[in-house]
C-alpha positions in Angstrom: 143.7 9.0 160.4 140.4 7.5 159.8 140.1 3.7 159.6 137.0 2.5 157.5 136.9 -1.7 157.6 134.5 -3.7 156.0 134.2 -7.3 156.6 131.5 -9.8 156.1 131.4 -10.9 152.5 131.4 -13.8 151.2 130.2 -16.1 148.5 126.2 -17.0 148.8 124.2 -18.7 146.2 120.9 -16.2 145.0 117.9 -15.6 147.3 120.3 -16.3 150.6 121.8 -13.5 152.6 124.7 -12.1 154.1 125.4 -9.5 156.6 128.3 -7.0 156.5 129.9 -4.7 159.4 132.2 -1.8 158.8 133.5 -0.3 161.9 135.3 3.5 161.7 138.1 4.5 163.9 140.7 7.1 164.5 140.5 10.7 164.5 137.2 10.5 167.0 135.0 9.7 164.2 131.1 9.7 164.2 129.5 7.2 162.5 126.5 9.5 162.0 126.3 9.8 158.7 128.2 6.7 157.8 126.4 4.1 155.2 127.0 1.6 152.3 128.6 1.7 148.8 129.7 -1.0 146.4 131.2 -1.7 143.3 130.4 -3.8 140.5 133.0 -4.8 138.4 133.0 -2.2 135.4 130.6 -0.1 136.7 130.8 2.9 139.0 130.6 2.7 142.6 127.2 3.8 143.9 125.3 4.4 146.7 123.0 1.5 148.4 122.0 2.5 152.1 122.7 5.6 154.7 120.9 7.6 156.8 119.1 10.5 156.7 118.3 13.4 159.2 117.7 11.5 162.7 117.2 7.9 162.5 115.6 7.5 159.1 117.3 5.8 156.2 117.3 5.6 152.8 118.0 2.8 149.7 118.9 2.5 146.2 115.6 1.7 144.8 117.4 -2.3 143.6 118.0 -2.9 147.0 114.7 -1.7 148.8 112.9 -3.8 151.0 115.8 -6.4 150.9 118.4 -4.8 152.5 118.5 -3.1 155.9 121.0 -0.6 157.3 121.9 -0.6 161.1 124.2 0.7 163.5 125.5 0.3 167.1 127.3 3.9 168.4 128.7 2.0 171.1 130.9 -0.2 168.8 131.4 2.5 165.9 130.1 0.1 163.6 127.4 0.5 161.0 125.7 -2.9 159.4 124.1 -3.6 156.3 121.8 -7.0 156.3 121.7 -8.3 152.8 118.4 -10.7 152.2 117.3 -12.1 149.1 120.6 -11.7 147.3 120.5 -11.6 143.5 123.6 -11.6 140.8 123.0 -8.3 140.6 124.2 -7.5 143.9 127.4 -8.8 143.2 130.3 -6.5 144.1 132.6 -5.1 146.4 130.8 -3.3 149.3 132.1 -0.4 151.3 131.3 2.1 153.7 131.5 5.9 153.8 130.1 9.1 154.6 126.2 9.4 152.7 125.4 10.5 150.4 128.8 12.4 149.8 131.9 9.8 150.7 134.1 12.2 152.7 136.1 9.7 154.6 139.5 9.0 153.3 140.8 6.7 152.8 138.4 4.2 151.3 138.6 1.1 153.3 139.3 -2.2 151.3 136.3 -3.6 151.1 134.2 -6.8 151.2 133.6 -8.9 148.3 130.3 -9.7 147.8 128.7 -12.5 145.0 125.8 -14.1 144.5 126.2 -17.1 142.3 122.7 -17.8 139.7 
């Protein structure tokens, strides 16, 4: 069985930044096509960063040019560096399969909020 786990977040006052990792394991997993989701409270969970055919990547449009997505094959884990945090980023953060989450299960997650 697959083992998403995020870890990472934290509490961080706006404009500061925080960087989470998610590593996947079990069931010889690739994290190929693995990227970021979160999940603001009320709001439907959405996409924020994965990658695209080869190396490129790709953003939500809120989080472009202050976010980066990175990954390191030999540890299975995928990062997402978070800069110039706003209240708006507030959430809880996950990782999955991009653009279509196919992993299950979800992994738990890693609070993120950025206090005004």
């Amino acid at each position: 069985q697959v083992q998403l786990v995020e870890s990472g977040g934290g509490l961080v006052q706006a404009g500061g930044s925080l960087s989470l990792a998610c590593v996947v394991s079990g069931s010889r997993t690739s994290i190929i096509a693995v990227g970021w989701y979160r999940q603001a409270p009320g709001k439907q969970r959405e996409l924020v960063a994965g990658y695209g055919k080869s190396t490129s990547t790709y953003y939500a449009d809120s989080v472009k040019g202050r976010f980066t997505i990175s990954r390191d094959h030999a540890e299975n884990t995928v990062y997402l560096r978070m800069s110039s945090l706003k209240p708006e980023d507030t959430a809880v953060y996950y990782c999955n399969t991009t653009p279509t989450p196919l992993l299950t299960p979800w992994g738990q997650g890693t609070q993120v909020t950025v206090s005004s």
